[in-house]
RONUDREN-197154 format. One record per residue (C-alpha): residue number from 1; chain; x, y, z. Coordinates in steps of 0.001 Angstrom, whole numbers, padded with zeros to 6 digits. Example, Ala and Ser with C-alpha at 12.3 -4.5 7.8 and 13.67 -1.06 7.14 Angstrom:
BEGIN
{pt 1, 'A', {012300, -004500, 007800}}
{pt 2, 'A', {013670, -001060, 007140}}
This chain:
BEGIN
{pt 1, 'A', {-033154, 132906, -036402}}
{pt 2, 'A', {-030933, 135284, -035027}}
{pt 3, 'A', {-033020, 138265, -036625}}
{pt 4, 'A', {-036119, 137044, -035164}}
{pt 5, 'A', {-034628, 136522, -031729}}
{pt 6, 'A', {-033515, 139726, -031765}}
{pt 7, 'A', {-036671, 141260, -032821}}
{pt 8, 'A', {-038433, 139193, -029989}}
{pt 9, 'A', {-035577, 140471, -027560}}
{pt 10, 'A', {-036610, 144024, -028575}}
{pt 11, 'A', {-040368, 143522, -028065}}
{pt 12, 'A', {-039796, 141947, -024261}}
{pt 13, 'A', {-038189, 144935, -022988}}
{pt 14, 'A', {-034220, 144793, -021311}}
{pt 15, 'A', {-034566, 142629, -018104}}
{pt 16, 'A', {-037033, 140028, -020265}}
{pt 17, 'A', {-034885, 140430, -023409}}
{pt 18, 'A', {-032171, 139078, -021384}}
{pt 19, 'A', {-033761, 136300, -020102}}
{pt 20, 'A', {-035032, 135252, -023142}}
{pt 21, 'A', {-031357, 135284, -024566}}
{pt 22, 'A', {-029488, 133519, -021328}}
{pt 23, 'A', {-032281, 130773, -021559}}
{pt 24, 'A', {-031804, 130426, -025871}}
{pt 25, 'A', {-027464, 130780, -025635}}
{pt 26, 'A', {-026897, 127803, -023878}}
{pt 27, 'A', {-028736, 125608, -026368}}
{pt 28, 'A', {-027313, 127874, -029434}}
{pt 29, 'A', {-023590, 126688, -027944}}
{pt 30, 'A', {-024580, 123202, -027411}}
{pt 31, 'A', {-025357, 122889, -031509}}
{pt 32, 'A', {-022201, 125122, -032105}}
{pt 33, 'A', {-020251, 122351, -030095}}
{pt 34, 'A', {-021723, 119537, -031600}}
{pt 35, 'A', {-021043, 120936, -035195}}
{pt 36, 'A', {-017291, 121350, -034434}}
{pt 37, 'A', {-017032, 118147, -032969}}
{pt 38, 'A', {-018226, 116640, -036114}}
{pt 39, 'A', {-016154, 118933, -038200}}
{pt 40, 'A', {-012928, 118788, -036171}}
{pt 41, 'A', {-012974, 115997, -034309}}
{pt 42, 'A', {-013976, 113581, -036665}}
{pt 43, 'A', {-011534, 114402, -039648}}
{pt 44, 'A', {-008976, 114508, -036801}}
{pt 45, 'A', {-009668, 111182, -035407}}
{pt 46, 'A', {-010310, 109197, -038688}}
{pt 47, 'A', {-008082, 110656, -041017}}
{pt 48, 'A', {-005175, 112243, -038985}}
{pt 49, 'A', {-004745, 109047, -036932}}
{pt 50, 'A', {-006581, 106182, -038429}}
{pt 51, 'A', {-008728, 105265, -035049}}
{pt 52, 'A', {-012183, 104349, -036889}}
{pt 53, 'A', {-012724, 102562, -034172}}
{pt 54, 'A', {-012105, 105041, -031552}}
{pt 55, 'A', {-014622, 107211, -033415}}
{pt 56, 'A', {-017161, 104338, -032901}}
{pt 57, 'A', {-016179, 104145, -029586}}
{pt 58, 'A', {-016748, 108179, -028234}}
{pt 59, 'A', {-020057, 107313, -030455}}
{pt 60, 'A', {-020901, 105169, -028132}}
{pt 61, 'A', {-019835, 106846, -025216}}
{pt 62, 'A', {-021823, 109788, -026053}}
{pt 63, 'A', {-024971, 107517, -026310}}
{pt 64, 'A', {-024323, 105770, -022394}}
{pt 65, 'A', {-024066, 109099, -021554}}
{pt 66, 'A', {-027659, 110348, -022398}}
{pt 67, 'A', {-028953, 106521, -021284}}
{pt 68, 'A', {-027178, 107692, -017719}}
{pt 69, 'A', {-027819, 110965, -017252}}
{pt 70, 'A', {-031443, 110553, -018241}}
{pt 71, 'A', {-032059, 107544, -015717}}
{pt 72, 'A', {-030586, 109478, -013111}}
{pt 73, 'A', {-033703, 111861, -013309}}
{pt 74, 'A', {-035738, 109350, -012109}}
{pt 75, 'A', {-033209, 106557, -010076}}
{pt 76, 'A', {-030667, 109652, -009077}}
{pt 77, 'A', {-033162, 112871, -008330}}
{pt 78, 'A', {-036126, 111173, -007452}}
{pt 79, 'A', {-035056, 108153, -005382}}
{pt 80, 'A', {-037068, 105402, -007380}}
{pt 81, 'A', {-036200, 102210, -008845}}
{pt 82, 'A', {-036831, 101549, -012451}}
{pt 83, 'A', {-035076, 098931, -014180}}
{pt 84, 'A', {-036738, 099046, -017316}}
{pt 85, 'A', {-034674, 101592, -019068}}
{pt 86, 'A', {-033920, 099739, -022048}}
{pt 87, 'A', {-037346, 099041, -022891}}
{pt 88, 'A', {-038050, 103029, -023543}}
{pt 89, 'A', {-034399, 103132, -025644}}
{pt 90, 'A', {-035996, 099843, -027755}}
{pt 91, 'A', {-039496, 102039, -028348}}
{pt 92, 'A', {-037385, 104752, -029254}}
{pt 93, 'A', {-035090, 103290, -031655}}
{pt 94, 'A', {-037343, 101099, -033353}}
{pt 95, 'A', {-039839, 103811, -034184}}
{pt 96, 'A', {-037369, 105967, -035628}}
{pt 97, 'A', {-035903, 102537, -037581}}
{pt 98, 'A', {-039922, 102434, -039247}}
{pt 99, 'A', {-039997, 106253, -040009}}
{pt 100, 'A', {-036714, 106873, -041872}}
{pt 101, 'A', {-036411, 103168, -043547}}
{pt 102, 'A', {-040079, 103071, -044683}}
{pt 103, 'A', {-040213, 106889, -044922}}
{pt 104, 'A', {-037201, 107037, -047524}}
{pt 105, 'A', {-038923, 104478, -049420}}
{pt 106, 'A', {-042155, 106026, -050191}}
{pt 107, 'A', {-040345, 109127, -051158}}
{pt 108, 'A', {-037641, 107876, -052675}}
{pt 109, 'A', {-037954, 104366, -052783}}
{pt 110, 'A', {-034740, 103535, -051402}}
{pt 111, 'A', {-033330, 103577, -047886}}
{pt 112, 'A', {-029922, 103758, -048495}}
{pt 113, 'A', {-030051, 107917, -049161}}
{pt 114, 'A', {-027154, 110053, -047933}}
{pt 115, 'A', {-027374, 112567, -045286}}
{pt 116, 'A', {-025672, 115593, -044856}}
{pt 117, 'A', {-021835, 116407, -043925}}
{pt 118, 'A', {-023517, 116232, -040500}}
{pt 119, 'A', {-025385, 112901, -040456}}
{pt 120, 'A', {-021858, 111328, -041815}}
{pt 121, 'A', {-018645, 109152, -040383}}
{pt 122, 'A', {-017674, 109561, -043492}}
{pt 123, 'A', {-014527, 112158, -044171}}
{pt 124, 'A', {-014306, 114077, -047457}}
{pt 125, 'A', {-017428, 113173, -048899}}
{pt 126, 'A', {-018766, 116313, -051161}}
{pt 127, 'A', {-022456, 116745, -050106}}
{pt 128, 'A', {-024044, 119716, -048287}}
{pt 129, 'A', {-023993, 120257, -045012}}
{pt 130, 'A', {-028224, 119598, -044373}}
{pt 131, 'A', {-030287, 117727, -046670}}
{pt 132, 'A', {-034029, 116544, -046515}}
{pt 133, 'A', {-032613, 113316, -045202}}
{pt 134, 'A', {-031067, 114422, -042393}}
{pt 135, 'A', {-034973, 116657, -041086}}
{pt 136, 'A', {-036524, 113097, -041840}}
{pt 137, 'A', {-034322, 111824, -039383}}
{pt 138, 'A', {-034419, 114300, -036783}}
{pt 139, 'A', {-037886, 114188, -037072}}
{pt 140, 'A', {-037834, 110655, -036496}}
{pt 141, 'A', {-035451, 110537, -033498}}
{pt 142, 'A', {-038206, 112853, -031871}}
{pt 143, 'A', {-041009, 110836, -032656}}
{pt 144, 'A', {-038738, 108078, -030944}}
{pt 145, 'A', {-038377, 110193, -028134}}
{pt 146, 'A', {-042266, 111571, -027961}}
{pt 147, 'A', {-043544, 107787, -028254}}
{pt 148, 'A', {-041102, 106470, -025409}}
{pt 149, 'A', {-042342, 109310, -023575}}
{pt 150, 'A', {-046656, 108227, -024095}}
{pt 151, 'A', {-044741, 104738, -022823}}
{pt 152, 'A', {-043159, 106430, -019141}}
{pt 153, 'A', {-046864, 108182, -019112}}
{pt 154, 'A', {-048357, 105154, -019623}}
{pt 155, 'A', {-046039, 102864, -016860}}
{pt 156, 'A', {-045203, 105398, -014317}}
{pt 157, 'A', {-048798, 106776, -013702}}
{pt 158, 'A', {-050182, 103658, -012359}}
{pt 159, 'A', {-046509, 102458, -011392}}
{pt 160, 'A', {-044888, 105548, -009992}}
{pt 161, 'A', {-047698, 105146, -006825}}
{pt 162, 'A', {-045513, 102329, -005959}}
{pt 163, 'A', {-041997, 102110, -004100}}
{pt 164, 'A', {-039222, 100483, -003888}}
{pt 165, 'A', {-038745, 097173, -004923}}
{pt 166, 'A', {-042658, 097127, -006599}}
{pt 167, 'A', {-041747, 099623, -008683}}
{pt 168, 'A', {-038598, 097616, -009771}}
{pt 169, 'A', {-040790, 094691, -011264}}
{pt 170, 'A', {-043404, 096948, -012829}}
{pt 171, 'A', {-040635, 098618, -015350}}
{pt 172, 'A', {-038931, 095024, -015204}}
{pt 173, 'A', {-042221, 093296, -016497}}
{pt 174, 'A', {-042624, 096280, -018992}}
{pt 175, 'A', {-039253, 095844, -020162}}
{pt 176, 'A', {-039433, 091903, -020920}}
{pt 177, 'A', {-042913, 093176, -022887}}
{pt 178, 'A', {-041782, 095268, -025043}}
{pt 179, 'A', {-038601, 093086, -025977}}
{pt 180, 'A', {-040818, 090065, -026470}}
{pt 181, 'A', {-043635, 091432, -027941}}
{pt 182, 'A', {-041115, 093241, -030759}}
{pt 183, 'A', {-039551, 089788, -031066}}
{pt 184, 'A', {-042735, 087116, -031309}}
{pt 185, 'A', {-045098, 090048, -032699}}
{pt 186, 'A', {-043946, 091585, -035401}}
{pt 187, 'A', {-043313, 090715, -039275}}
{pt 188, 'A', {-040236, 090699, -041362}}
{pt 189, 'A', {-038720, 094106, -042847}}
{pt 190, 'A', {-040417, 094900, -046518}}
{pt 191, 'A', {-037523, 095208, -048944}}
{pt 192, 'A', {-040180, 095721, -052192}}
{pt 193, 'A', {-040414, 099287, -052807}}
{pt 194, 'A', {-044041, 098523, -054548}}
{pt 195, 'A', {-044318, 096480, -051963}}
{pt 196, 'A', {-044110, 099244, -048841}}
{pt 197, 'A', {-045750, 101993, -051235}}
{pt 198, 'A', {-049061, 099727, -051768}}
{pt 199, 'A', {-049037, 098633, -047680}}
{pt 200, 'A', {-050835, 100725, -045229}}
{pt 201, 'A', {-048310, 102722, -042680}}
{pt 202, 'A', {-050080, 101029, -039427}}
{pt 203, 'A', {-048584, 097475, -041376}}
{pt 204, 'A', {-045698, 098235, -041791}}
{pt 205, 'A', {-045363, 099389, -037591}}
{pt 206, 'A', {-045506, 095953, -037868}}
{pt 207, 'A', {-042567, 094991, -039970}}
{pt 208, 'A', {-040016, 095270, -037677}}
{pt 209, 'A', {-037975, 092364, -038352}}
{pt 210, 'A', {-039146, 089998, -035135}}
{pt 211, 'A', {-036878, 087970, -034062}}
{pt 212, 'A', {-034062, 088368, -036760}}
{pt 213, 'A', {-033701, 092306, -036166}}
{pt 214, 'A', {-034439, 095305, -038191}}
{pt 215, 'A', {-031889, 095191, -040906}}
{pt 216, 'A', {-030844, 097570, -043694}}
{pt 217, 'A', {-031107, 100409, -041871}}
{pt 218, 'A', {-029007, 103471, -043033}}
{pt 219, 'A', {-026274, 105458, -040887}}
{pt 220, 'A', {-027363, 108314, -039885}}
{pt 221, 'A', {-025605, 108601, -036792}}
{pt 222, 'A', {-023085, 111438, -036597}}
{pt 223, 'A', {-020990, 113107, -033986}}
{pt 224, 'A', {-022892, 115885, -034060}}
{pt 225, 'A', {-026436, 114638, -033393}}
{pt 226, 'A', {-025334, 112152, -030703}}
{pt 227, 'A', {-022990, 114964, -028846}}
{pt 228, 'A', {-026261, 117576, -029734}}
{pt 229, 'A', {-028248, 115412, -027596}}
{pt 230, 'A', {-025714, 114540, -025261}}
{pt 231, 'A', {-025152, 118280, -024350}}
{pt 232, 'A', {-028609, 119165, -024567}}
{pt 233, 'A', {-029824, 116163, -021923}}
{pt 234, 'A', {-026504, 117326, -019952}}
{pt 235, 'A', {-028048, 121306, -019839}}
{pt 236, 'A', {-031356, 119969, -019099}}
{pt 237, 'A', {-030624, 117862, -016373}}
{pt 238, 'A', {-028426, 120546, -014640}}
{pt 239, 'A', {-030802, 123007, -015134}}
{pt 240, 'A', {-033652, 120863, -013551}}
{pt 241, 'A', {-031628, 120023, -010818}}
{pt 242, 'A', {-030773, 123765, -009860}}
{pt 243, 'A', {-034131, 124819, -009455}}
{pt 244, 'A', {-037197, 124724, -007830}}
{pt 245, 'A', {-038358, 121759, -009747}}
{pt 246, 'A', {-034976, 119766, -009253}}
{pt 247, 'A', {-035129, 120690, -005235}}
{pt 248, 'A', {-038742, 118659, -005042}}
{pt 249, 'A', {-037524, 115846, -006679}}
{pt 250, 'A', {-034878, 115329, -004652}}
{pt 251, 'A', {-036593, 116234, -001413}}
{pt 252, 'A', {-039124, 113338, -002702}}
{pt 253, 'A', {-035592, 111346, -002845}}
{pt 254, 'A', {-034720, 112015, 001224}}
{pt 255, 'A', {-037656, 111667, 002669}}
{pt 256, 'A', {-041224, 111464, 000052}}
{pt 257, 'A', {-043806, 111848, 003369}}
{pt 258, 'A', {-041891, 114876, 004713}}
{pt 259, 'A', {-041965, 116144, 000816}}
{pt 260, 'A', {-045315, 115711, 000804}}
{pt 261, 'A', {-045985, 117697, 003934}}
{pt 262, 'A', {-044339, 120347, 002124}}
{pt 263, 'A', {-047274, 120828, -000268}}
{pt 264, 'A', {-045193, 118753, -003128}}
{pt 265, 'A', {-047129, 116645, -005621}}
{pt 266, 'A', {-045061, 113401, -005419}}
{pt 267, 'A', {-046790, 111819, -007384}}
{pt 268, 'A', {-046909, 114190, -010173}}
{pt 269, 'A', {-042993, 115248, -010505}}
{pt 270, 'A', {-042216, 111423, -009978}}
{pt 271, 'A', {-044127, 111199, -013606}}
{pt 272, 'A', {-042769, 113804, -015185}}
{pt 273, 'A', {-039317, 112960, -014402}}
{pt 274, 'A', {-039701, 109311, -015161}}
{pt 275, 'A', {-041620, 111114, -019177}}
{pt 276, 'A', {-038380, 113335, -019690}}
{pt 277, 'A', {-036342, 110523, -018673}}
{pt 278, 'A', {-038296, 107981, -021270}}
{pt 279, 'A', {-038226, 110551, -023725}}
{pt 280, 'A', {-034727, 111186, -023605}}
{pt 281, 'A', {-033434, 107441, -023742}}
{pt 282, 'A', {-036062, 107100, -026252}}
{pt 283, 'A', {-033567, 109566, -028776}}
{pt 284, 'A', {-031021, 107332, -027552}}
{pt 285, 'A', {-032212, 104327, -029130}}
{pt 286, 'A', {-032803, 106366, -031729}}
{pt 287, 'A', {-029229, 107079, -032402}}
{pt 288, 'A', {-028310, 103429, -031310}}
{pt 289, 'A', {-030557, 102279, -034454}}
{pt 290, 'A', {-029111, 104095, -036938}}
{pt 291, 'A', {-025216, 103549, -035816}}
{pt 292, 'A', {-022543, 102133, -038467}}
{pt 293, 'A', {-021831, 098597, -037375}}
{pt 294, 'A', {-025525, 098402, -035346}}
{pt 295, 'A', {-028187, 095481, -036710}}
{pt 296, 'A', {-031185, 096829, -034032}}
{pt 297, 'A', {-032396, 093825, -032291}}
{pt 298, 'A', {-034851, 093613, -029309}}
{pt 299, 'A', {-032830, 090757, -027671}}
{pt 300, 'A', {-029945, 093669, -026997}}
{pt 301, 'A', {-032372, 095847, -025646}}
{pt 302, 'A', {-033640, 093857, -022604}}
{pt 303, 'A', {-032693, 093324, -018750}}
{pt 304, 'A', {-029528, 093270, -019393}}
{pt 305, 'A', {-028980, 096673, -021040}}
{pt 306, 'A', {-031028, 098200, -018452}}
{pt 307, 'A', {-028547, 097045, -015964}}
{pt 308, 'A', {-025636, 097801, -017352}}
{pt 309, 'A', {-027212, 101718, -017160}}
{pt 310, 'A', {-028153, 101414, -013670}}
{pt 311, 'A', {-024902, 100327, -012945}}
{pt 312, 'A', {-023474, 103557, -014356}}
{pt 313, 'A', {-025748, 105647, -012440}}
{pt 314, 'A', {-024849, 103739, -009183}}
{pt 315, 'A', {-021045, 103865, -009719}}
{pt 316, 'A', {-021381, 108026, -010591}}
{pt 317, 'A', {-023099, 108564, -007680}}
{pt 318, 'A', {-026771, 108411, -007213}}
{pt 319, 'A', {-028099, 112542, -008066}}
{pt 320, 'A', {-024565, 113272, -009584}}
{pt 321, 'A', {-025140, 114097, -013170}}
{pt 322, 'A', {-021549, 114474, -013792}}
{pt 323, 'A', {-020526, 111237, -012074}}
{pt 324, 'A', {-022843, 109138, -014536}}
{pt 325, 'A', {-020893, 110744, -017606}}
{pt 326, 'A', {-017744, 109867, -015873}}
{pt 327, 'A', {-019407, 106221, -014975}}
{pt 328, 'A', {-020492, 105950, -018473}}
{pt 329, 'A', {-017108, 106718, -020403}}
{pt 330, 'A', {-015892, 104001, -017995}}
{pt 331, 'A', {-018145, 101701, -018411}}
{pt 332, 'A', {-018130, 101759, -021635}}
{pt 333, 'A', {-014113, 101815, -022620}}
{pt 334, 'A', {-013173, 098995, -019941}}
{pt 335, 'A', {-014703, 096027, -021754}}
{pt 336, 'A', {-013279, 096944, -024862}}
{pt 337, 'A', {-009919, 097740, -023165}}
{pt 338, 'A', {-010058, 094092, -021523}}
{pt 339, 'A', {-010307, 092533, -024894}}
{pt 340, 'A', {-006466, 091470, -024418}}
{pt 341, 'A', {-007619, 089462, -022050}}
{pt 342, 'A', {-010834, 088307, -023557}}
{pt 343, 'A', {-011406, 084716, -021298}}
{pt 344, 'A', {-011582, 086529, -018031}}
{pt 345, 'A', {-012423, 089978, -019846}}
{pt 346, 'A', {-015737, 089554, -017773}}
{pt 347, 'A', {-014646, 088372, -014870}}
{pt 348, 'A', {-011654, 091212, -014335}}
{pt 349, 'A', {-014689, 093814, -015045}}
{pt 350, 'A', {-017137, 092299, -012387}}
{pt 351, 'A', {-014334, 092110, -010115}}
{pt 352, 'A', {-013307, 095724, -010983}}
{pt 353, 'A', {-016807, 097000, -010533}}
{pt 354, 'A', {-017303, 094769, -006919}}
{pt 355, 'A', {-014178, 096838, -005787}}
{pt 356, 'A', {-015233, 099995, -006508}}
{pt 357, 'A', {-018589, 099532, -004845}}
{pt 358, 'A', {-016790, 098293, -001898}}
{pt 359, 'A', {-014429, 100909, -001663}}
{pt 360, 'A', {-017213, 103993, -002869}}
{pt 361, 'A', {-020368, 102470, -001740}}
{pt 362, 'A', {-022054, 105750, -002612}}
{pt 363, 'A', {-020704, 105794, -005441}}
{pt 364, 'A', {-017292, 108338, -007258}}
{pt 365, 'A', {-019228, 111286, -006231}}
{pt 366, 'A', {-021933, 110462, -003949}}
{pt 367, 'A', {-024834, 113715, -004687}}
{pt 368, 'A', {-021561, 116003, -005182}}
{pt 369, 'A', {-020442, 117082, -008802}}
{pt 370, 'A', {-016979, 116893, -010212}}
{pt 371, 'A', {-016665, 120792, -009929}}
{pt 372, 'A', {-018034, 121455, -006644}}
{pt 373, 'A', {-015707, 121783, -003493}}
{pt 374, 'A', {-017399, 119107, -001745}}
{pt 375, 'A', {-017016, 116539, -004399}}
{pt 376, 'A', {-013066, 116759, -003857}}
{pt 377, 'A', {-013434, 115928, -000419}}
{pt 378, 'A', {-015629, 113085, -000871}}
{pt 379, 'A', {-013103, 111460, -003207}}
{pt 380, 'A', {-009601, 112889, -001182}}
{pt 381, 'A', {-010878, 113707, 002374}}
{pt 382, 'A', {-013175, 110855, 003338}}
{pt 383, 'A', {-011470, 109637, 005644}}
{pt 384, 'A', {-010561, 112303, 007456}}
{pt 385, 'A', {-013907, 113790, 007671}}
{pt 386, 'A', {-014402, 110332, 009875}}
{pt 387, 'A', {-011527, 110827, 011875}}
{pt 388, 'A', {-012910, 114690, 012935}}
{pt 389, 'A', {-016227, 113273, 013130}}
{pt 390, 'A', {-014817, 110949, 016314}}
């Protein structure tokens, strides 16, 4: 890769050479990242100090994270209101679920096949580091993501002409389909290997488990793929929302007739937006599906997971990428941290989020980031800003 990057460097000429590489490095040191996390981190976390479950835990943190960032595109940049989010994480995960469990048992007619060193949260296991495994899964994570994506198409280009509150029961509605029709329309998993091999693929799209949830899947989730997506949805979103692109969405956000005035297409980066953002949660649920401890059921996937994300984009900040990730780690640590307390565990976290609303009602970092100038002074200087400003 490097050869032919090189080579293509070489044909572009200096100034384009150099663009090519700035725009390829960034995405070259989000994989190196993610590979040291899962060859560092992990061993250190599981082995060194014993915290399995932490490891489960900054799993999951790393998944909210892409669920956050990705919704802010559309509730954050854009200014609309979709509370459907889950819906496009269930489409995701559950297509990936059918490829890899009923792929890996017409080639090898068993699920249960080990990936690599990176598709493990396992530590000293002797395997290589990539096997075939591990592409079937990517693969299917991206299918997750490209299908969730035909989904955002599908509800945003008839939806995304709407505002406000209508928009908020279109993805609602959409949500509550796709959980119910996964639940009351589909079959139960195939477990016969001559079973799956002599049933047509569009069947088995239907074997999904219904009701009872798509068991038996295997673990392919890894440190590395969830933090490879988690810094790759973190570059993209910054990267959108420094440029030309990122400044019409959010003019659409402060005022959408003005924006339109402009010469902006409102309509059109509304919908591409809400496709990147359904395409990215989409991945999500693909690495949701295939987490250790994880039976993927619809029923977790519905109005109340799509909440519990908006909330985390609210309390970052609406438009502040980095205050979802800090909303999400949050968010995601505090109910499991309340567990001492497990009778009013739910109470003491309403109570804790009502608080923080009342005191930030814009949210830890309003539109600021954590490592702009102005952010600091939104979370340390309110107050006096208000006192010059009489």
């Amino acid at each position: 890769m490097a050869w032919s990057l090189s080579s293509r460097a070489s044909q572009l000429g200096p100034p384009a050479a150099w663009s090519l590489v700035r725009g390829v490095l960034p995405f070259l040191a989000c994989v190196a990242v993610a590979i040291l996390a899962q060859v560092i981190l992990k061993p250190f976390l599981i082995t060194t100090l014993g915290w399995d479950f932490a490891a489960k835990m900054i799993v999951d943190v790393g998944i909210n994270i892409v669920l956050a960032v990705s919704l802010t595109l559309v509730n954050g940049f854009t200014g609309q209101f979709s509370i459907g989010h889950a819906a496009f994480m269930a489409v995701g995960g559950y297509t990936a679920a059918a490829i890899v469990y009923y792929g890996s048992y017409r080639i090898a007619g068993n699920p249960d096949l080990a990936g690599g060193v990176l598709s493990s949260m396992l530590v000293g296991r002797e395997a290589p580091w990539f096997t075939p495994h591990d592409l079937l899964f990517l693969v299917a994570m991206l299918a997750g993501g490209v299908v969730a994506a035909l989904c955002g198409y599908l509800v945003g280009l008839p939806s995304l002409r709407l505002k406000g509150d209508y928009l908020a029961i279109v993805t609602l509605g959409f949500g509550e389909i796709v959980r119910v029709l996964i639940q009351s329309q589909t079959g139960d998993v195939l477990y016969d290997p001559e079973e799956i091999a002599q049933t047509p693929a569009w069947k088995l799209a239907g074997s999904l488990g219904g009701s009872l949830g798509f068991s038996g899947l295997p673990f392919y989730t890894s440190f590395f793929w969830v933090y490879l997506l988690v810094l790759v949805t973190l570059l993209l979103a910054w990267r959108i929302k420094n440029s030309s692109y990122g400044r019409a969405l959010i003019s659409i956000r402060e005022d959408e007739i003005a924006s339109e005035a402009m010469g902006v297409d409102t309509t059109r980066f509304k919908i591409r937006a809400f496709v990147l953002s359904a395409f990215l949660a989409g991945c999500a649920g693909a690495l949701f599906a295939h987490t250790v401890g994880v039976q993927l059921n619809a029923a977790e996937l519905g109005f109340v997971k799509s909440f519990d994300i908006i909330i985390m984009v609210v309390l970052g900040g609406l438009g502040s990428i980095s205050g979802a990730v800090i909303a999400a780690i949050i968010l995601t640590i505090l109910p499991e941290a309340l567990r001492g307390v497990a009778e009013y565990r739910m109470v003491a976290y309403a109570v804790a989020l009502i608080v923080m609303m009342l005191v930030r009602p814009k949210g830890l970092l309003g539109v600021h980031e954590v490592w702009e100038r102005a952010a600091w002074d939104w979370l340390l200087g309110a107050s006096k800003r208000k006192g010059a400003g009489r």
